[in-house]
Backbone bond lengths (Angstrom), bond angles and torsions (degrees), N, CA, C in turn:
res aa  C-N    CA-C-N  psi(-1)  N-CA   C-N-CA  omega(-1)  CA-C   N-CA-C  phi
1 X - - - 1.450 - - 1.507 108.66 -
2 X 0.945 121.85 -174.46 1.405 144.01 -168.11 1.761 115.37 -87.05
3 X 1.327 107.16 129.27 1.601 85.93 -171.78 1.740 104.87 -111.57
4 X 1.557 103.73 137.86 1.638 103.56 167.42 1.263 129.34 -64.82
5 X 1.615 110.07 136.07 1.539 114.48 178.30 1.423 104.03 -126.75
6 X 1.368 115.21 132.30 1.347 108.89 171.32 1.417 125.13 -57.90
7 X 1.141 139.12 134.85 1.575 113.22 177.70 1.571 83.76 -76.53
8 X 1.477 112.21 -85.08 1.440 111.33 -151.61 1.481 119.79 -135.23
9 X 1.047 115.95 154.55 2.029 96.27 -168.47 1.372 118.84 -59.49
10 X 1.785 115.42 -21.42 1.473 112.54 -157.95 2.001 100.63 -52.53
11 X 1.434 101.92 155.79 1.374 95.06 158.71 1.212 138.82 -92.50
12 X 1.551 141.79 125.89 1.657 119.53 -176.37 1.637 108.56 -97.93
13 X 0.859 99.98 176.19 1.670 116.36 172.73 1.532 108.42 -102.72
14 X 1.569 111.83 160.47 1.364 110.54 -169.49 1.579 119.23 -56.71
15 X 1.616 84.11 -38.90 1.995 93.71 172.47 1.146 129.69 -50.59
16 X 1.493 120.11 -41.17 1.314 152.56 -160.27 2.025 87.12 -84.62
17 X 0.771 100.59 -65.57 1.771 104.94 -173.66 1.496 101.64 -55.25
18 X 1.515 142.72 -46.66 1.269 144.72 -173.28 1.644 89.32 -70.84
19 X 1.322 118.90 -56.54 1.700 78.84 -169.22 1.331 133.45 -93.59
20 X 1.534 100.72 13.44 1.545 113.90 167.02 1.964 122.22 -85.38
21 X 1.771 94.38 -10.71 1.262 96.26 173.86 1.656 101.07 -88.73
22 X 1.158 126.55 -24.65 1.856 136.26 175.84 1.346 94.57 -28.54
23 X 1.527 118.89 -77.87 1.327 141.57 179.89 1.446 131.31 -58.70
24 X 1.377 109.85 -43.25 1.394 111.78 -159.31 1.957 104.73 -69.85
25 X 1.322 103.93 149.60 1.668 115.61 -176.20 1.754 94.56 -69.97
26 X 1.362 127.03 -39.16 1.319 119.11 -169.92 1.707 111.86 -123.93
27 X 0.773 120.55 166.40 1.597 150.74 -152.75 2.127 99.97 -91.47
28 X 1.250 116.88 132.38 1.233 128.48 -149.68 1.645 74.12 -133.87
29 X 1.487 114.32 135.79 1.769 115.23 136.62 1.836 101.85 -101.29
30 X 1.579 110.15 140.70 1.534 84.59 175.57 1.466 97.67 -119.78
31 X 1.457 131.93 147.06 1.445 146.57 177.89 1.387 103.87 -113.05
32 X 1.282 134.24 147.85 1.348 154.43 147.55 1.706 103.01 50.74
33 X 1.249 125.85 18.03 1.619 139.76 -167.13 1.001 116.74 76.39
34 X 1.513 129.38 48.85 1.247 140.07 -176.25 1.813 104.59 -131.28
35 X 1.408 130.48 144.96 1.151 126.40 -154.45 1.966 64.51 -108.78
36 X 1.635 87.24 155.28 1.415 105.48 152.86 2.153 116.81 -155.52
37 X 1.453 100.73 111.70 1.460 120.68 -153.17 1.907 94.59 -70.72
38 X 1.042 97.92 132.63 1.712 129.70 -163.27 1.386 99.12 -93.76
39 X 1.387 129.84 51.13 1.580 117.05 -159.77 1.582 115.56 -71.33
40 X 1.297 146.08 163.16 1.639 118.95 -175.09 1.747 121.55 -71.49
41 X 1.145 108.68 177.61 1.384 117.15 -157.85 1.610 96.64 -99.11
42 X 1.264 120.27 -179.01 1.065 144.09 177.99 1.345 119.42 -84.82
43 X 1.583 132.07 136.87 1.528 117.13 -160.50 1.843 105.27 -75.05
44 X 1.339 107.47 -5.35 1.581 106.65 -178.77 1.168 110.40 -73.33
45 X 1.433 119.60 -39.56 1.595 148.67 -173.75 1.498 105.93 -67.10
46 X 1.023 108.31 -38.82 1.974 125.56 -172.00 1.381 111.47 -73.64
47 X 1.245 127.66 -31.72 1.562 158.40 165.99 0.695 99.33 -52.52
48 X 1.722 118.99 -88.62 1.687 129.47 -150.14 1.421 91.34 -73.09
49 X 0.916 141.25 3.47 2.044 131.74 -175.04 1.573 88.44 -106.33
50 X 1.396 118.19 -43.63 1.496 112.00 -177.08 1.389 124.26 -62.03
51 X 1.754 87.97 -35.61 1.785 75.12 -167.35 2.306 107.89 -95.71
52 X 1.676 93.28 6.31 1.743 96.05 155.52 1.535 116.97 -74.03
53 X 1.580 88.01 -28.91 1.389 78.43 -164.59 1.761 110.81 -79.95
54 X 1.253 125.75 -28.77 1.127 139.04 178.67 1.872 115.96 -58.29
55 X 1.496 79.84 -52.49 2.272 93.16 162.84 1.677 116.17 -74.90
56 X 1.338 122.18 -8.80 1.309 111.32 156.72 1.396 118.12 -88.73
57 X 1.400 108.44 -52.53 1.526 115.69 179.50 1.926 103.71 -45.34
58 X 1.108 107.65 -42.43 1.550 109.51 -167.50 1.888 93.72 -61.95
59 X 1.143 105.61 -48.16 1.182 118.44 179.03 1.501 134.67 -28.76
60 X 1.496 102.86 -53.17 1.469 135.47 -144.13 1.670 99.99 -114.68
61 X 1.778 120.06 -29.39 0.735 127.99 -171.28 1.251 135.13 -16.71
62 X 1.613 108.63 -58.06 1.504 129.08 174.28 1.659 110.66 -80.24
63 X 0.976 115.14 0.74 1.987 123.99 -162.14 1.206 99.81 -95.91
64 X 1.991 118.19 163.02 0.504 96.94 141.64 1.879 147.31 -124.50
65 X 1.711 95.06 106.46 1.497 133.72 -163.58 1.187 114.68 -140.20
66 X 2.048 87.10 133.32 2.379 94.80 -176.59 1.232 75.98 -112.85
67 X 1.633 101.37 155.65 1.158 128.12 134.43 1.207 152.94 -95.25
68 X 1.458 127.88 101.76 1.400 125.86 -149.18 1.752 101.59 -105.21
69 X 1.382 94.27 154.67 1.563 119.31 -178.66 1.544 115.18 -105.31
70 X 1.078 122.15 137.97 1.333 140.21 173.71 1.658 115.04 11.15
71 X 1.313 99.43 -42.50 1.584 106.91 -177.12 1.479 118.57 -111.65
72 X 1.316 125.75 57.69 1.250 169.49 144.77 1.831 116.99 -85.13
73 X 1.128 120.03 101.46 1.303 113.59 157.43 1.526 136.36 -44.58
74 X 1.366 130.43 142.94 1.583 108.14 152.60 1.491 97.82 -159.25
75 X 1.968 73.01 134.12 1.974 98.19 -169.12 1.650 101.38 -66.42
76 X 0.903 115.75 162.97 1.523 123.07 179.78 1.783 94.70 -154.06
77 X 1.515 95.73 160.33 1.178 92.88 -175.51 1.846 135.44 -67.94
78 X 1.196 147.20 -165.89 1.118 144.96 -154.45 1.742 118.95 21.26
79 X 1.262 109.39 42.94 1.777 103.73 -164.63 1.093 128.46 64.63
80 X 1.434 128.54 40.95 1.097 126.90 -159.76 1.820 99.24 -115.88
81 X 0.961 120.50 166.90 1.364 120.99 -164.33 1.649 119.04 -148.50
82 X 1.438 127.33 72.39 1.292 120.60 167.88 1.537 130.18 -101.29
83 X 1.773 110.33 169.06 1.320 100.47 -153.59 2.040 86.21 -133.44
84 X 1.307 96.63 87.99 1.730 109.93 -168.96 1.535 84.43 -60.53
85 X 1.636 99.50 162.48 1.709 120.60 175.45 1.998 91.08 -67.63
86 X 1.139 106.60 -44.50 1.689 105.96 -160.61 1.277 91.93 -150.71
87 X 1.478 110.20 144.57 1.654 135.04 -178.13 1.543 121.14 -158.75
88 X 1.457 106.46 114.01 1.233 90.60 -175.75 1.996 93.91 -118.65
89 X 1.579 85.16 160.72 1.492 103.32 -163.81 1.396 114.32 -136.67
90 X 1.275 125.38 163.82 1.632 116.28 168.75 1.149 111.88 -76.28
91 X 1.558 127.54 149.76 1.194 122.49 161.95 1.353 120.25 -61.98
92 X 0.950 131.09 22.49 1.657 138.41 -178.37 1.340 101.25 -94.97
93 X 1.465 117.33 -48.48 1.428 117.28 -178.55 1.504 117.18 -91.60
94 X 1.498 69.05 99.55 2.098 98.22 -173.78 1.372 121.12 -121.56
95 X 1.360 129.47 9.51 1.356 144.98 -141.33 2.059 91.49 -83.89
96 X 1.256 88.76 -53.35 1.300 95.11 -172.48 1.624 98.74 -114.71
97 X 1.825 85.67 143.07 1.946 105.92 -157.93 2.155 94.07 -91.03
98 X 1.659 110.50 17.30 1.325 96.90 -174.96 1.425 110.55 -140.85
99 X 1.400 101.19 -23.00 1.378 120.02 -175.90 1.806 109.76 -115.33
100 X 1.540 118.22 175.84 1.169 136.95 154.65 1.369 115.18 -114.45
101 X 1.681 123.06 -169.72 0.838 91.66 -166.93 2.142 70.99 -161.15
102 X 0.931 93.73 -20.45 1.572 107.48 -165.37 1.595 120.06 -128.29
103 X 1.290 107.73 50.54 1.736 120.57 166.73 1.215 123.97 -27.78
104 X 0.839 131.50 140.23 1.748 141.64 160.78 1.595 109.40 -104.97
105 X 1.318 110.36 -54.04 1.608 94.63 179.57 1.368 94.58 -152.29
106 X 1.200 132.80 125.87 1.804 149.49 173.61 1.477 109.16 -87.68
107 X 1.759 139.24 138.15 0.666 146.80 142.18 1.392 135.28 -89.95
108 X 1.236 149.41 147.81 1.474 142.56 179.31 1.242 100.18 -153.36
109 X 1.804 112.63 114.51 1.906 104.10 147.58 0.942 120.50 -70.33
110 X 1.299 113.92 149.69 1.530 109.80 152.96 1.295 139.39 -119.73
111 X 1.200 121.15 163.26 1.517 132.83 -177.50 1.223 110.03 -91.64
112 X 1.279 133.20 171.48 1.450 134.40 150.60 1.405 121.55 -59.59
113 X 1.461 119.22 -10.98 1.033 141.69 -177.46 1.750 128.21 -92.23
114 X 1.495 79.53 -27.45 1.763 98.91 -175.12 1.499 116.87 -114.43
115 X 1.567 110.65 -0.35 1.395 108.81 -164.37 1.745 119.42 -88.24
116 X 1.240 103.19 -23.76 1.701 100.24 155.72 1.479 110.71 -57.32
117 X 1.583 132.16 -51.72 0.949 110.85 177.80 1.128 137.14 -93.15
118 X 0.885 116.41 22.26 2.006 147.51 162.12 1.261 103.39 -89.08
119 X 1.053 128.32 -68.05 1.609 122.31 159.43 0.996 145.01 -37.52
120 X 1.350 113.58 -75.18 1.764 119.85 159.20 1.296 125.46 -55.73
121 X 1.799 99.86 -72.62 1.155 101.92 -148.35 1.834 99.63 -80.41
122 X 0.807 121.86 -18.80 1.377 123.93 -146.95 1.852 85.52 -101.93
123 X 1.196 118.90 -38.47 1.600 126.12 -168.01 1.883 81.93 -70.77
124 X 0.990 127.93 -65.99 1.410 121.10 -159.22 1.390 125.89 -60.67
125 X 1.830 111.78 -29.92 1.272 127.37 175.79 2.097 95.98 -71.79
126 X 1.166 100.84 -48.29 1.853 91.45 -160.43 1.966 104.58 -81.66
127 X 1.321 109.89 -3.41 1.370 117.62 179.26 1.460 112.90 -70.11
128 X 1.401 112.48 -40.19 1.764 118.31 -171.77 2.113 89.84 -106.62
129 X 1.216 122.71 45.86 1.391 120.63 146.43 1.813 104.46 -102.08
130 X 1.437 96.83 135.09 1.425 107.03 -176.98 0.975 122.94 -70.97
131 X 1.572 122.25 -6.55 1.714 115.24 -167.62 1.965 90.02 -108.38
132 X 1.553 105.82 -36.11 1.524 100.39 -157.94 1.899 107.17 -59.56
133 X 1.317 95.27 142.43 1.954 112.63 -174.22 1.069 98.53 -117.10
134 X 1.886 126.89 -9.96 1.279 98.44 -177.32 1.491 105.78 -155.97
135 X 1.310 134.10 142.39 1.616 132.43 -178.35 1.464 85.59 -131.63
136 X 1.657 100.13 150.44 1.553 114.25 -169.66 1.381 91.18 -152.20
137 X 1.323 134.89 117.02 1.605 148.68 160.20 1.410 107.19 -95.16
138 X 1.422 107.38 126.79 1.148 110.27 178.22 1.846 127.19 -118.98
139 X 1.307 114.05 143.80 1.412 89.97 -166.00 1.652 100.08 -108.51
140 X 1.207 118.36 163.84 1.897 114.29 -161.66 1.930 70.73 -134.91
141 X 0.600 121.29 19.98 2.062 93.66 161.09 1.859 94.95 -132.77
142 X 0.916 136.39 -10.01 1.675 137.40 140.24 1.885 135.32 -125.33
143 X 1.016 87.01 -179.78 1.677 92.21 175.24 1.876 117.94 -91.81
144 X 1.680 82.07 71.24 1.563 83.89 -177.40 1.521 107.72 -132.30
145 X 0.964 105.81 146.64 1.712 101.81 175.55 1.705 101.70 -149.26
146 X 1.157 110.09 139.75 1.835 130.16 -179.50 1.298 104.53 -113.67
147 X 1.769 118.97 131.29 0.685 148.15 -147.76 1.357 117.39 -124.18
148 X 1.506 133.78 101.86 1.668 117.63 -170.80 1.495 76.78 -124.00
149 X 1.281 112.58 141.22 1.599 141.55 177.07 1.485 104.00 -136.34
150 X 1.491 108.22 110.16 1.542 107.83 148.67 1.504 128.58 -54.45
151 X 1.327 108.38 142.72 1.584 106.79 -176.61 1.247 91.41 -156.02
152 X 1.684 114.16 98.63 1.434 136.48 -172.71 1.585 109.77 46.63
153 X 1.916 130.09 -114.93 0.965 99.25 -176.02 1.550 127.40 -112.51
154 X 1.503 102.17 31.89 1.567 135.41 179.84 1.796 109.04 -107.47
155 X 1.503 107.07 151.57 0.819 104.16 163.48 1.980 117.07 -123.48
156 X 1.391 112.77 169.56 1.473 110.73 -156.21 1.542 98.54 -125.94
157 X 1.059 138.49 148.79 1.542 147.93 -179.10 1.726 101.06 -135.83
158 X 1.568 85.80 131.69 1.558 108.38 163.09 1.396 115.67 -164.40
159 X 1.343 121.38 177.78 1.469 105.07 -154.32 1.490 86.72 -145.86
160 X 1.277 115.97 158.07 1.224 124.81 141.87 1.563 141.26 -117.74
161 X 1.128 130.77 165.61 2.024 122.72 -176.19 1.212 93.63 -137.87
162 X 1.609 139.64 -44.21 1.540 129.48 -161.77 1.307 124.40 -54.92
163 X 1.182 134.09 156.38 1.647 117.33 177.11 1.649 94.58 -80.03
164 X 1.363 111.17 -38.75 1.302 108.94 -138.84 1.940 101.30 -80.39
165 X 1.831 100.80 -4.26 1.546 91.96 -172.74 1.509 128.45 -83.32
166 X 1.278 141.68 160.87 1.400 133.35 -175.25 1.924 111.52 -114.96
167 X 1.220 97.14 106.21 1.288 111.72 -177.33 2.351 118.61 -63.82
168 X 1.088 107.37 107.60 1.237 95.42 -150.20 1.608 99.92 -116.70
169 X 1.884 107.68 125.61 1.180 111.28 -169.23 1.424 98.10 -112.19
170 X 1.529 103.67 101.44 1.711 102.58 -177.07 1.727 121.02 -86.85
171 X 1.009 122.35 6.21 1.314 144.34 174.06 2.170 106.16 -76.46
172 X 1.410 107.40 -32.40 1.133 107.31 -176.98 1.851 104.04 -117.26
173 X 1.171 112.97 -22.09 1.425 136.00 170.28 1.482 103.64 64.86
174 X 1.659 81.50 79.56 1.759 102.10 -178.12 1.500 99.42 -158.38
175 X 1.350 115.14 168.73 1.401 121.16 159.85 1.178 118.14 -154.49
176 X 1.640 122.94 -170.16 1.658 118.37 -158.37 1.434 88.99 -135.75
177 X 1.262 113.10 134.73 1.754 119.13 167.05 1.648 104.36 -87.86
178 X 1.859 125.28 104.08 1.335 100.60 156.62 1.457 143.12 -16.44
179 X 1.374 98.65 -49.81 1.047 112.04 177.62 1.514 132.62 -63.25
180 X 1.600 121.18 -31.83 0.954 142.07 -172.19 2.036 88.86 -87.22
181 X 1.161 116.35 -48.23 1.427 131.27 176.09 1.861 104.78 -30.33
182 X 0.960 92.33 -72.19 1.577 117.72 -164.29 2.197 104.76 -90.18
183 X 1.306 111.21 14.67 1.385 112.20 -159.74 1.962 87.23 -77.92
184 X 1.838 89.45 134.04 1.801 99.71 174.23 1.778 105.05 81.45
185 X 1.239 115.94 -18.98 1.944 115.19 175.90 1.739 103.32 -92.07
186 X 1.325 107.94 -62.29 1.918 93.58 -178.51 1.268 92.24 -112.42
């Protein structure tokens, strides 16, 4: 995944951040009025997001569910602003032509670079959204993927490593082939 860089300490306001993303050549998440620079990912990283995104979209096709790619917004609460590897959403939440607002299930690779905040910070902010059923961390230097599933008002962790296993999100009544996950990386 993508690793955060601060640009600079000043703080912006939400306004100030929307029209600096209008312009800017690269991709900003912003937290608490702090810019944080979205620099690009790694071609291993670019893959494994492609080919989720390709097994959801195939997925979702007939539903009604988009699947968005990296450069998709999603509001989170207190003004906060992230830009998940993969997000899928209802087509209902259309309000805004850049953002979502109402997740069903978020994906993120990670880097060695990004995995505290794929972990922590990023697992704790998308955990208390009311619509999301599903968080998926992904790792691009093995065949591993972590699994947080809502189950009413708890959530559940499990993981997988096999190529050959099928990760199954019955809340949206779909699932992920490792294999298909990781297809052309191991």
């Amino acid at each position: 995944m993508l690793t955060e860089t601060l640009v600079e300490e000043k703080r912006y306001s939400v306004e100030e951040y929307f029209e600096l993303e209008k312009t800017s050549e690269i991709r900003h998440e912003f937290v608490d009025g702090k810019l944080f620079a979205m620099p690009g990912e790694s071609k291993k990283a670019n893959e494994i997001a492609g080919n989720i995104y390709v097994s959801l979209r195939n997925s979702f096709k007939k539903r009604a569910l988009k699947v968005y790619n990296h450069d998709v917004r999603l509001m989170l609460e207190n003004n906060r602003y992230r830009y998940p590897d993969i997000a899928v959403a209802p087509t209902i939440d259309d309000e805004d032509s850049h953002a979502i607002t109402q997740p069903v299930l978020i994906v993120e690779v990670f880097s060695d670079n990004s995995v505290k905040t794929d972990t922590v910070d990023k697992l704790r902010e998308y955990s208390i959204l009311p619509t999301l059923q599903y968080y998926l961390i992904v790792s691009q230097e093995e065949p591993f993927v972590e699994v947080y599933a809502k189950n009413a008002d708890k959530w559940e962790f499990s993981y997988y490593t096999d190529l050959k296993d099928t990760i199954t999100l019955p809340a949206l009544d779909a699932s992920l082939l490792m294999g298909d996950i990781f297809e052309g990386i191991f």
